[in-house]
SEVEX-696704 format. One record per atom (N, C-alpha, C): x, y, z; residue in one letter. Coordinates in pm, whole numbers, padded with zeros to 5 digits, always signed. Example, Ala and Ser with C-alpha at 12.3 -4.5 7.8 and 13.67 -1.06 7.14 Angstrom:
2
+01319-00569+00780a+01230-00450+00780a+01320-00330+00780a+01285-00225+00708s+01367-00106+00714s+01290+00003+00787s
END
This chain:
364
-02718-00778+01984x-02615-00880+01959x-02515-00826+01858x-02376-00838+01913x-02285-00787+01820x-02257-00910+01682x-02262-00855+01578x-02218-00943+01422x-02107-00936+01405x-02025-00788+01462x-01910-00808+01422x-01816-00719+01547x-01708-00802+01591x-01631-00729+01676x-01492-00771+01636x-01413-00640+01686x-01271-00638+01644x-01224-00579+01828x-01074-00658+01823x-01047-00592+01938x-00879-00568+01949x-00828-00420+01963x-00700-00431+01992x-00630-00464+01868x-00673-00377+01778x-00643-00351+01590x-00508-00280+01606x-00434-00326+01562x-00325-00254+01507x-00213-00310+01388x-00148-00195+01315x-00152-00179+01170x-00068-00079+01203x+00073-00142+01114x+00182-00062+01103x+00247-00126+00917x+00267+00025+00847x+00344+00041+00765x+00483+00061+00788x+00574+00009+00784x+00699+00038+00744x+00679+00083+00929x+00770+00220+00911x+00809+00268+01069x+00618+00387+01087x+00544+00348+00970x+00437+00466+01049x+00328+00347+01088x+00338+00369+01232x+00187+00316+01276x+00047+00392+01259x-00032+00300+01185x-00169+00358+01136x-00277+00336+01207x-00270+00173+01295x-00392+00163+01365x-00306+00151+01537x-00348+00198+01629x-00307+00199+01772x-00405+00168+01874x-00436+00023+01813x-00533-00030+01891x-00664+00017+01919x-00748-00023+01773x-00886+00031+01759x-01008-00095+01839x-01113-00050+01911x-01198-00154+01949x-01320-00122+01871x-01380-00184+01800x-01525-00180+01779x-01612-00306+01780x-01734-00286+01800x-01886-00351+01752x-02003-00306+01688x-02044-00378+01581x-02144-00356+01494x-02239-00434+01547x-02363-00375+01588x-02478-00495+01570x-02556-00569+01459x-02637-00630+01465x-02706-00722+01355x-02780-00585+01329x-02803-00559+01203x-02904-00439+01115x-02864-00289+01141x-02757-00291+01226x-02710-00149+01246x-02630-00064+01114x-02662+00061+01119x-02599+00092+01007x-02493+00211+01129x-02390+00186+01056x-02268+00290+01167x-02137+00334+01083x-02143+00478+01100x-02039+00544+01004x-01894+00550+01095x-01763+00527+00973x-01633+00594+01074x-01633+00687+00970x-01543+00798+01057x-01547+00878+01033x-01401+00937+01051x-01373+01050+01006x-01232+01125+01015x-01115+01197+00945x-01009+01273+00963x-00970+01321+00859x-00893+01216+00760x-00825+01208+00656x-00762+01146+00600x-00625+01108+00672x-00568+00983+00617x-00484+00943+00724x-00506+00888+00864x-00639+00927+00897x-00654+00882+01057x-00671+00733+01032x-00654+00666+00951x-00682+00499+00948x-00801+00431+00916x-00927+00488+00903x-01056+00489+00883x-01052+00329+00718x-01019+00353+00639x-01020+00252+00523x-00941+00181+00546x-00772+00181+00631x-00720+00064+00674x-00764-00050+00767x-00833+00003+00877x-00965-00065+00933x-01041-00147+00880x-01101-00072+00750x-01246-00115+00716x-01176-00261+00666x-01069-00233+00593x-01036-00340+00527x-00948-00452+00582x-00913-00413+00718x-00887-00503+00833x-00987-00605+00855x-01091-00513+00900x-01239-00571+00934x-01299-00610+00823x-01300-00657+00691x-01324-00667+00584x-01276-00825+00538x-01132-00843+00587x-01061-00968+00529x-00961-00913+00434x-00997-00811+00397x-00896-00759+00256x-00743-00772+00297x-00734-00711+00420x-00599-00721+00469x-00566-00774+00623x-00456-00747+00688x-00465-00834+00821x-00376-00752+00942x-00410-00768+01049x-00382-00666+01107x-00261-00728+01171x-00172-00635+01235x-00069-00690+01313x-00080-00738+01454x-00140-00727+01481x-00180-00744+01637x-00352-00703+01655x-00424-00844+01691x-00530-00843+01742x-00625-00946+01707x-00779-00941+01716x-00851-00975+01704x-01039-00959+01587x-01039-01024+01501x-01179-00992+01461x-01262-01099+01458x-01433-01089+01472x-01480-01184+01415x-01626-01153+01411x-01676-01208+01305x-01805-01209+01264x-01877-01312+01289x-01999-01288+01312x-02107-01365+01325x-02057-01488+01445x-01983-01447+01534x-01913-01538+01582x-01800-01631+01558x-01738-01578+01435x-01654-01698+01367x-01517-01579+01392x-01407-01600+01464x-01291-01594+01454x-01211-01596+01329x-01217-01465+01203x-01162-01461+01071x-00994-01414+01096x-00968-01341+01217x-00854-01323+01267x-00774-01315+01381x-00707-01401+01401x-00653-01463+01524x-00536-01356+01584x-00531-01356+01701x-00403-01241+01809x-00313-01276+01690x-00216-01140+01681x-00081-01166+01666x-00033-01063+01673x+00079-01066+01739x+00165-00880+01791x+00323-00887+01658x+00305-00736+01670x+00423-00723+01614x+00534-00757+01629x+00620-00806+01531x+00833-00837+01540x+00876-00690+01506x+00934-00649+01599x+01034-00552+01582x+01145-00537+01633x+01260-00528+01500x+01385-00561+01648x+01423-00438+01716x+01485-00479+01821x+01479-00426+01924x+01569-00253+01908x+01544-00163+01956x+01628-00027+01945x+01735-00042+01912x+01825+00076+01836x+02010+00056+01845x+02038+00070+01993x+01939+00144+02048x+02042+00169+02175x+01995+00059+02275x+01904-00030+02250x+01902-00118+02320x+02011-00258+02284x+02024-00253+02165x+02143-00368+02103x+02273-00291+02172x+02308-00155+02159x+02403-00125+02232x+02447-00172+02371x+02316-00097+02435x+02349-00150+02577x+02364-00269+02643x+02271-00439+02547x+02308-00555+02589x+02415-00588+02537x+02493-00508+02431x+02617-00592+02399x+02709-00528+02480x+02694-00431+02513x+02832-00406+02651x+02850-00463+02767x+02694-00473+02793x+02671-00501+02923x+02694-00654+02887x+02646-00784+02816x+02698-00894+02780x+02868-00919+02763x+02912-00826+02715x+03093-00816+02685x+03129-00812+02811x+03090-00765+02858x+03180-00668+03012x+03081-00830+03135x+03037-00859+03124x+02965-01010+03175x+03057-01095+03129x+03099-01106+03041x+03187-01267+02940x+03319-01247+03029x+03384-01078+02991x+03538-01082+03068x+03508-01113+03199x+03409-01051+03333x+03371-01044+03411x+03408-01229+03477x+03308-01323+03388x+03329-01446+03427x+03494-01503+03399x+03499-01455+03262x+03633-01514+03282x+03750-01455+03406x+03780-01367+03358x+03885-01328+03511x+03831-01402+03636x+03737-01422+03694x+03698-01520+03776x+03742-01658+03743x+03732-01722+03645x+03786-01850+03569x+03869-01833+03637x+03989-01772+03544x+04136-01758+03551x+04167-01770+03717x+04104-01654+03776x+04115-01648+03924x+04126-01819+03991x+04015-01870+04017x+03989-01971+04052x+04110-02115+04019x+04141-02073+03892x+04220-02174+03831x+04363-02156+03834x+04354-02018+03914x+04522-02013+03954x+04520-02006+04086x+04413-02025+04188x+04393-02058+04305x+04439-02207+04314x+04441-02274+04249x+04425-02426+04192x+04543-02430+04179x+04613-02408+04126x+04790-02381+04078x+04777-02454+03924x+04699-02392+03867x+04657-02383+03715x+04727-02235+03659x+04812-02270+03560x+04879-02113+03525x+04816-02107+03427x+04760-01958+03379x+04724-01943+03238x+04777-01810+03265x+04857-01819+03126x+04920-01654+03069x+04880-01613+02965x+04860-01488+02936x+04810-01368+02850x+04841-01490+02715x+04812-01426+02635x+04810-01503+02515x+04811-01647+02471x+04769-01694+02556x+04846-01895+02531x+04722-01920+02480x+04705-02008+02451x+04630-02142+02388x+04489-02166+02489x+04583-02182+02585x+04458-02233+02729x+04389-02093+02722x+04443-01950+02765x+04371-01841+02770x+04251-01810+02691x+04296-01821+02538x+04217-01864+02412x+04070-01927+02460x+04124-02066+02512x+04019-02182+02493x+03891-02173+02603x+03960-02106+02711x+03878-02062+02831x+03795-01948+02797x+03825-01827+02720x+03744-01757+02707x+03648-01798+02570x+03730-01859+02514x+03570-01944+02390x+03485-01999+02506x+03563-02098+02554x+03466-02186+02652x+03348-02083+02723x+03376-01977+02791x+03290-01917+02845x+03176-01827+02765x+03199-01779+02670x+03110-01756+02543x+03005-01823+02563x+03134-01875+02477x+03005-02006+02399x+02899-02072+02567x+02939-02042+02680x+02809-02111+02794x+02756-02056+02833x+02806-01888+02867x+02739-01821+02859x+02641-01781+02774x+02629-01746+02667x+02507-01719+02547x+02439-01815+02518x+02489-01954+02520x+02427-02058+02479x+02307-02129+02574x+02380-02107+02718x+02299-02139+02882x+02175-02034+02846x+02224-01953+02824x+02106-01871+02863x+01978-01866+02769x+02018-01818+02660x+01928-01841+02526x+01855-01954+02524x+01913-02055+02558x+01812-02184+02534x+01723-02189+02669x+01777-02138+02785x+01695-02145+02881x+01558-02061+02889x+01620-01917+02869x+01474-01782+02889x+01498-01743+02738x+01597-01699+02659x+01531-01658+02571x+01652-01548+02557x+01717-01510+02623x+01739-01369+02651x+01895-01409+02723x+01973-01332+02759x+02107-01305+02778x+02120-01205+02913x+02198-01189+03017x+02142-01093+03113x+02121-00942+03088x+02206-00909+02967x+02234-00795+02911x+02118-00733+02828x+01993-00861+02749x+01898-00875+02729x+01784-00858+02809x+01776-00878+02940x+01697-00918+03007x+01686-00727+03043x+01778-00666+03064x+01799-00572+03143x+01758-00480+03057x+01751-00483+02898x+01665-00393+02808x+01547-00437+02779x+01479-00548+02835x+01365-00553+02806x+01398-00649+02662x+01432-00704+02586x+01502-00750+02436x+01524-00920+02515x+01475-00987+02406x+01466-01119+02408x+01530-01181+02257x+01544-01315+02267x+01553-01386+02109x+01471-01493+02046x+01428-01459+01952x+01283-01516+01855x+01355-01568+01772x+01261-01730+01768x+01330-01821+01677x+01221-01770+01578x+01263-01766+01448x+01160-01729+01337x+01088-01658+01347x+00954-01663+01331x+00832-01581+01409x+00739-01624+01455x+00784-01700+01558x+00723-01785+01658x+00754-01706+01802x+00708-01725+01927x+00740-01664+02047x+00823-01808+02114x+00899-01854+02028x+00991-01985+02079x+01110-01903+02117x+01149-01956+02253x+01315-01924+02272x+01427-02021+02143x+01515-02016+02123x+01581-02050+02026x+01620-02163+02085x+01644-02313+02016x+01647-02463+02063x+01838-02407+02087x+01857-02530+02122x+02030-02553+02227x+02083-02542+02091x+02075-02609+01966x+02114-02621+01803x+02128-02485+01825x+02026-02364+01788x+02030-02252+01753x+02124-02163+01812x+02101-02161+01933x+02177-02082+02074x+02331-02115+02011x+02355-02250+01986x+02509-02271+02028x+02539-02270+01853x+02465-02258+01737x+02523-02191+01634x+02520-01983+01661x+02419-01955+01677x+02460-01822+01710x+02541-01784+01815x+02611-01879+01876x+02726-01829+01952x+02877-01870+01897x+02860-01976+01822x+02970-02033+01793x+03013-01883+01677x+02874-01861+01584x+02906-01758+01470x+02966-01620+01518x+02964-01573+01658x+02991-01489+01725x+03194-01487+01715x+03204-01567+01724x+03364-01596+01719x+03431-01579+01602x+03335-01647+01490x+03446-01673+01333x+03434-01557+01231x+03529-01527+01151x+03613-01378+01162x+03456-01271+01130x+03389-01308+01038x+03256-01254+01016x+03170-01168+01140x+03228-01251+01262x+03159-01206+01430x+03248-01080+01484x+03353-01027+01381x+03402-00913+01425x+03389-00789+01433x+03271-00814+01315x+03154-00700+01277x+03044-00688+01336x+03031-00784+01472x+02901-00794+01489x+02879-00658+01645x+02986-00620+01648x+03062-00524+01773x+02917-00371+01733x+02962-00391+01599x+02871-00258+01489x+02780-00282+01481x+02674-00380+01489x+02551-00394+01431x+02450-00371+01479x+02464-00262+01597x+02402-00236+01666x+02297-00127+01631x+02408-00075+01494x+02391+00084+01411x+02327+00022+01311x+02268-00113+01270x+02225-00098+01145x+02048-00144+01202x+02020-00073+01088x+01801-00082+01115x+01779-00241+01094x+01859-00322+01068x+01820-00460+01077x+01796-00509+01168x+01669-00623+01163x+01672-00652+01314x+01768-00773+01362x+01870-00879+01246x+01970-00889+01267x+02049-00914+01197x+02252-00943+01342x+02339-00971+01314x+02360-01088+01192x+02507-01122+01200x+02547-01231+01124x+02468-01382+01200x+02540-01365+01331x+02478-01458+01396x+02294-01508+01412x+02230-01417+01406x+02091-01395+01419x+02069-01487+01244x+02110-01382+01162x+02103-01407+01037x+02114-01564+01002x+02229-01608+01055x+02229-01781+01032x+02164-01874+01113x+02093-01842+01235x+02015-01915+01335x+01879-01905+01251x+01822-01819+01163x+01716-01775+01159x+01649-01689+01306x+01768-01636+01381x+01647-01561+01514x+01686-01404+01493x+01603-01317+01557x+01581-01202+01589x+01593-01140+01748x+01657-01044+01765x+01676-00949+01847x+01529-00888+01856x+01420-00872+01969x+01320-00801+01967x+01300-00745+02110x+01195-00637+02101x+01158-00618+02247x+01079-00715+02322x+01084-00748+02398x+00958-00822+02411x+00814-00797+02460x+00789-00667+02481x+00693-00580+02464x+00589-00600+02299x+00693-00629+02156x+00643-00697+02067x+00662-00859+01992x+00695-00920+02112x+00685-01047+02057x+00592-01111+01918x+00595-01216+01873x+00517-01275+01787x+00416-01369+01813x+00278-01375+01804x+00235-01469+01829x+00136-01535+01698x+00147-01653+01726x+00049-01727+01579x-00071-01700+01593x-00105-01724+01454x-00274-01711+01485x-00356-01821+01541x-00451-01807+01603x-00528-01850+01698x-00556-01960+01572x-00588-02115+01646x-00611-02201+01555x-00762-02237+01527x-00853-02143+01576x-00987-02123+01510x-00978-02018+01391x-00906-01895+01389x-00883-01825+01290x-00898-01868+01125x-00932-01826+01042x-00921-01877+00937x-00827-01811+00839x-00789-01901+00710x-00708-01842+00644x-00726-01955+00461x-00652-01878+00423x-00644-01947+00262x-00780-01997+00209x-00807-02067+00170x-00933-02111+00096x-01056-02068+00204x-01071-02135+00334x-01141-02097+00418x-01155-01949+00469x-01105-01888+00454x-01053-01727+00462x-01140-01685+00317x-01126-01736+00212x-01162-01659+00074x-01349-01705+00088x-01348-01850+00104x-01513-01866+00093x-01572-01792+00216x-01505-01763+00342x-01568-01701+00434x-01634-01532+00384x-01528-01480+00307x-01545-01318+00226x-01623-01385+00166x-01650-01430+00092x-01779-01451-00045x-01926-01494-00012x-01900-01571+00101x-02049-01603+00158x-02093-01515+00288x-02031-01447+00293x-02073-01394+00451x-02034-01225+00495x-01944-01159+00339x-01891-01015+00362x-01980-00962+00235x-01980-00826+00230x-02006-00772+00120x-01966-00614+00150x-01908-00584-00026x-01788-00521-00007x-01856-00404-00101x-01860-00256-00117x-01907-00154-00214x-01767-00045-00194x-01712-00011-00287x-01621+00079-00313x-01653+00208-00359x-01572+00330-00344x-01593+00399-00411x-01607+00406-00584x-01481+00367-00645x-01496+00352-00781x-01577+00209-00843x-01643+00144-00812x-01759+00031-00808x-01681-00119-00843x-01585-00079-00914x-01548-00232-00974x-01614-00268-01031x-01683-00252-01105x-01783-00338-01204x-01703-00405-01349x-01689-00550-01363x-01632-00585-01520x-01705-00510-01608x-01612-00427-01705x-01682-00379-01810x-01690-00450-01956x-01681-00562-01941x-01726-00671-02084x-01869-00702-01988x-01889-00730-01887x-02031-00765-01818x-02137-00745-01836x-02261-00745-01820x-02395-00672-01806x-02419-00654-01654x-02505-00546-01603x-02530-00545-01479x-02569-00630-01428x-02641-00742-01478x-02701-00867-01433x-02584-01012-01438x-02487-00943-01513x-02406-01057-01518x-02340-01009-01339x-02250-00868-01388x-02171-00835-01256x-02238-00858-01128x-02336-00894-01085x-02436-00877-01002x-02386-01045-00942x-02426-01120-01043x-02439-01245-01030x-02269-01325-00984x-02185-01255-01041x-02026-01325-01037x-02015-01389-00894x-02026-01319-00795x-01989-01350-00643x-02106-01497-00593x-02215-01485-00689x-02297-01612-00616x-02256-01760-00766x-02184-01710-00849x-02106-01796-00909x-01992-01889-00867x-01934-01780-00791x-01810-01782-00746x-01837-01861-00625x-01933-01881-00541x-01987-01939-00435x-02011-02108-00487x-02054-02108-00581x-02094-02275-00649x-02274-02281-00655x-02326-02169-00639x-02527-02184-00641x-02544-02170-00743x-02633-02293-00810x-02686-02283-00936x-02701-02141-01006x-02702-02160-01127x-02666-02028-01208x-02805-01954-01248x-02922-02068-01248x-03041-01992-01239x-03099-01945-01129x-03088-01996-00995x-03111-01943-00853x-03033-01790-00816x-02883-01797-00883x-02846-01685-00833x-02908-01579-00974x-02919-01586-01070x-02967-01505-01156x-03112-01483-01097x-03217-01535-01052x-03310-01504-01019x-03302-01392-00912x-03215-01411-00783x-03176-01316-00706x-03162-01223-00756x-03037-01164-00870x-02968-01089-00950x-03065-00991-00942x-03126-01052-01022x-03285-00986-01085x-03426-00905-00959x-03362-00974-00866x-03482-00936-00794x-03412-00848-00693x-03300-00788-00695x-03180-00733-00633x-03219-00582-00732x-03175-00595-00812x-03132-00487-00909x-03257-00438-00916x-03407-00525-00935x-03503-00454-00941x-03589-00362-00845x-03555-00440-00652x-03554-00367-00517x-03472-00239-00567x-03329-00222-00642x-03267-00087-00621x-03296-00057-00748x-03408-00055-00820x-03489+00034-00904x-03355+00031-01064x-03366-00069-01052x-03260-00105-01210x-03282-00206-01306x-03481-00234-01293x-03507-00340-01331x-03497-00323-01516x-03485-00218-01543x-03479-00200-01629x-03378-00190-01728x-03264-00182-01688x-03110-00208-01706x-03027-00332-01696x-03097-00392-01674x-03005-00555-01653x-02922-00586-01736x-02968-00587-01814x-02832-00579-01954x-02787-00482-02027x-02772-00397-01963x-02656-00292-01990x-02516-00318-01951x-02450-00272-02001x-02320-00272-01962x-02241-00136-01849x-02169-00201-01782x-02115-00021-01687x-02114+00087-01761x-02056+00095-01870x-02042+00235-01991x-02149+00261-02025x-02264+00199-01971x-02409+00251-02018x-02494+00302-01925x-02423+00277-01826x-02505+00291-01675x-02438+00417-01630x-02547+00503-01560x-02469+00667-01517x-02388+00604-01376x-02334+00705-01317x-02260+00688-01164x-02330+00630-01049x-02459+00698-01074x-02551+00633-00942x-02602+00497-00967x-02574+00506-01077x-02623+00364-01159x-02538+00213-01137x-02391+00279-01181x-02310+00179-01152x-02311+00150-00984x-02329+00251-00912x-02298+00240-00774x-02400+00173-00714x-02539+00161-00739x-02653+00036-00729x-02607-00098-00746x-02570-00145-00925x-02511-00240-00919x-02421-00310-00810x-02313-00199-00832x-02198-00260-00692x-02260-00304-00594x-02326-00240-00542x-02447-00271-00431x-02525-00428-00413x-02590-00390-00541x-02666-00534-00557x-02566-00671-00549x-02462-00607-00599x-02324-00744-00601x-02268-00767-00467x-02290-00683-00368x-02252-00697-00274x-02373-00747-00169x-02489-00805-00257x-02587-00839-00103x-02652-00986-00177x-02559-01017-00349x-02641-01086-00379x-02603-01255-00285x-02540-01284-00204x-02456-01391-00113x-02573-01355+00052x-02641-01278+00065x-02670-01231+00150x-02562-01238+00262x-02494-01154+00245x-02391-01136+00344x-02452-01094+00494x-02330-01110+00583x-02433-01097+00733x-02358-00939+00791x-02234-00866+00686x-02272-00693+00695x-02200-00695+00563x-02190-00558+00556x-02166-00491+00386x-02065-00342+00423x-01973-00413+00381x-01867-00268+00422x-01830-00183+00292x-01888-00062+00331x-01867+00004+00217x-01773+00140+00243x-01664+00145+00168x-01543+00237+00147x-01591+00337+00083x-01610+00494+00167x-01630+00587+00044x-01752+00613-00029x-01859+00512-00022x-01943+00484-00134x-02023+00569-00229x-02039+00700-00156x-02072+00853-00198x-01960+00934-00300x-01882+00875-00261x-01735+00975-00270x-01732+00973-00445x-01805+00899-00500x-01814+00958-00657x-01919+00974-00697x-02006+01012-00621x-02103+01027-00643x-02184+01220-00641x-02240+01302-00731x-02277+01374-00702x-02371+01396-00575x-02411+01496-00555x-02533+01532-00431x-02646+01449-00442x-02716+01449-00555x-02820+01373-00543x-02804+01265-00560x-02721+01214-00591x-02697+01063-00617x-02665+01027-00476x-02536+01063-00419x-02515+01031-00281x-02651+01085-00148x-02756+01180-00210x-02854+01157-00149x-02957+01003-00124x-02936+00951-00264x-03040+00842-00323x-02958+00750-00208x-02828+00735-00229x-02765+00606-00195x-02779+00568-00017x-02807+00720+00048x-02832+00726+00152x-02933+00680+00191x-03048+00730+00112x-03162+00637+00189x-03194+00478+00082x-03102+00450+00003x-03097+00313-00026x-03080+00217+00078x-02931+00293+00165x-02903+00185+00264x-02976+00177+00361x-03073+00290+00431x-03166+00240+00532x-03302+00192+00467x-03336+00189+00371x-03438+00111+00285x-03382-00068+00278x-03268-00096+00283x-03232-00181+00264x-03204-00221+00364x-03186-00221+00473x-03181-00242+00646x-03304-00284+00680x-03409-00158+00641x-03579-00202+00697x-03643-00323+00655x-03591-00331+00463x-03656-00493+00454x-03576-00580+00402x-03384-00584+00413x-03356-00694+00446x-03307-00705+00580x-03294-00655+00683x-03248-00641+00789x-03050-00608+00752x-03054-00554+00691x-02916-00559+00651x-02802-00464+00738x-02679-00516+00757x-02582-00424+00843x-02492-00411+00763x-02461-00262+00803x-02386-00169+00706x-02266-00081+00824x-02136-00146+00808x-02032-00042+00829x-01985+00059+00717x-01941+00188+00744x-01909+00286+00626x-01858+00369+00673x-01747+00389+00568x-01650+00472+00577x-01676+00618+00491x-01687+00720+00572x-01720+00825+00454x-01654+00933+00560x-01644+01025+00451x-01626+01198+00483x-01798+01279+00453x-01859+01199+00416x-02026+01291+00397x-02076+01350+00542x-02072+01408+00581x-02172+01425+00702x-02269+01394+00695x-02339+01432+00632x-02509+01424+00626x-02515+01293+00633x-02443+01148+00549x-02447+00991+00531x-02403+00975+00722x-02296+01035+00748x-02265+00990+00871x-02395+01011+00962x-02452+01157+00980x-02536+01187+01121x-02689+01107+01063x-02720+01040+00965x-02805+00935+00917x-02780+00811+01046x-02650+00778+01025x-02593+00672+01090x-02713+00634+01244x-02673+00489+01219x-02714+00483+01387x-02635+00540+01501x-02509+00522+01461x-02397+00543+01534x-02285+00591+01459x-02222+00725+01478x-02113+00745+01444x-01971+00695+01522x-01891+00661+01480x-01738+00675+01538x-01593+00709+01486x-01578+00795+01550x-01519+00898+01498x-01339+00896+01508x-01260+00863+01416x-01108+00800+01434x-01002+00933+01420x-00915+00921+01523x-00799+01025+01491x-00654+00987+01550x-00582+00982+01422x-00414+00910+01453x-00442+00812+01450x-00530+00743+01408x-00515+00551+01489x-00592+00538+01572x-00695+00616+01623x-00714+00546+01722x-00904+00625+01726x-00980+00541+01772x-01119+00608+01803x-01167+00695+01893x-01175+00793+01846x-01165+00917+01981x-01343+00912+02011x-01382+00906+01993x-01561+00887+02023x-01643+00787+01937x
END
């Protein structure tokens, strides 16, 4: 039975994409290493899958509970795709009008170059053109033909008739004379965009909300505290604390009586052979020492897995030997599941399962 599955992870900084759609599953008591060079995304993951941070597009959830709901990336759309719908839209607007005109001097309607009426007919057609369309699909034909749609906010809403017919009206007034250029700037928008609140995007990355089982804010924070557990490389431990205090914070932080979780504390620290240290402080405790603690702080909630970043990685040889068979000692008699992120080999081919990440993405 999977505890924890993620599906279709992805994670973009700025213009570098880090995750390119990672799938995994952890089972209940499995211990399973990622693995990879630096940069391949391995700790942006963990901490995807963690709660720490949130991914741009996809899915996670533990123990069956949905902690993160679909959502794809906003990106606006290429220059050369803003290029090509605004020509191809321009050369559409004159297109209808000369037809206008046509029609209306079929009629024995005169309109001449510069007048008033000429003026009013080609606003008129603008403004029904961009406005018809936008409120209808979303998109403009010139749009349609790059693949590029328009996003009200960051919602996957086409823009209401209000919106459409202010970003068309803004298209006209003197500010819309610049908007010929804006094709060249990395924004994803114009003036017009800018005052609708909408966006130019592909629609290849539309926006979507999070799923309304998903959790978030308070329910999001007690979900990490009762149900994740987290070990770092550099431990985090408060250093005004005692090991028995730091141990205890997270089942504080939960609301369980203060002698129930101290009893745990205690019977935590003393399973990872620190019964004797409880009240020490981190500055008193060696590396392998502090890195127990962290440990114990991370299982005192009995969490249902324990993601640990690195957890060797300050640790000498024998220490990161100890810690190795801590965690399958700690699997056998609490049944405990352990994702981990390391560069150790030896911690990885321990693993039940390795998986192994490169560019973004899980190559085995």
């Amino acid at each position: 039975m999977a505890i924890l599955t993620a599906r279709n992870i992805h994670k973009r900084f700025g213009a570098l994409e880090v995750l390119k759609g990672v799938d995994i599953d952890v089972r209940k008591g499995e211990i399973v290493s990622i693995v990879g060079p630096s940069g391949s995304g391995k700790s942006t993951l963990l901490h995807i899958l963690g709660t720490l941070d949130e991914a741009d597009q996809g899915q996670v959830a533990i123990s069956g509970v949905t902690i993160s709901g679909s959502r794809e990336l906003l990106l606006p759309a290429a220059w050369w795709k803003r290029l090509i719908h605004m020509i191809t839209d321009v050369s559409i607007v004159l297109v209808l009008n000369y037809a206008l005109y046509a029609l209306l001097a079929a009629a024995g309607v005169l309109v001449l170059p510069g007048s008033l009426l000429n003026y009013g007919l080609a606003f008129l057609m603008l403004i029904t053109y961009y406005t018809s369309l936008e409120t209808l699909t979303g998109a403009t034909l010139g749009k349609l033909l790059t693949g590029c749609r328009v996003i009200k906010g960051n919602m996957p809403l086409k823009p209401s008739f209000t919106d459409a017919l202010l970003r068309s009206l803004a298209r006209v007034l003197p500010f819309g004379l610049l908007e010929g250029l804006s094709f060249l700037s990395g924004r994803p928008a114009g003036w017009h965009d800018a005052l609708a609140g909408t966006t130019v995007t592909d629609s290849r990355f539309r926006y979507l909300p999070k799923e309304a089982q998903s959790l978030s804010g308070k329910a999001l924070a007690d979900f990490r505290n009762q149900r994740i557990g987290f070990v770092f490389q550099f431990h985090h431990l408060l250093p005004e604390f005692t090991a028995l205090e730091n141990v205890c914070v997270p089942g504080w932080i939960r609301g369980a009586g203060k002698a129930q979780v101290q009893q745990r504390a205690e019977e935590l620290l003393r399973l990872l052979g620190l019964g004797h240290r409880l009240h020490h402080k981190p500055s008193e405790l060696s590396g392998g020492e502090q890195q127990r603690v962290a440990i114990a702080r991370a299982l005192i909630n009995e969490p249902d897995v324990v993601f640990a970043d690195e957890p060797t990685g300050n640790l000498d040889s024998a220490n990161a030997r100890d810690l190795h068979d801590l965690f399958f000692r700690l699997r056998k008699e609490l049944g405990q599941t352990f994702l981990i992120v390391t560069h150790n080999e030896e911690l990885a081919q321990l693993s039940d399962r390795v998986v192994s990440m490169k560019d973004g993405k899980v190559v085995s």
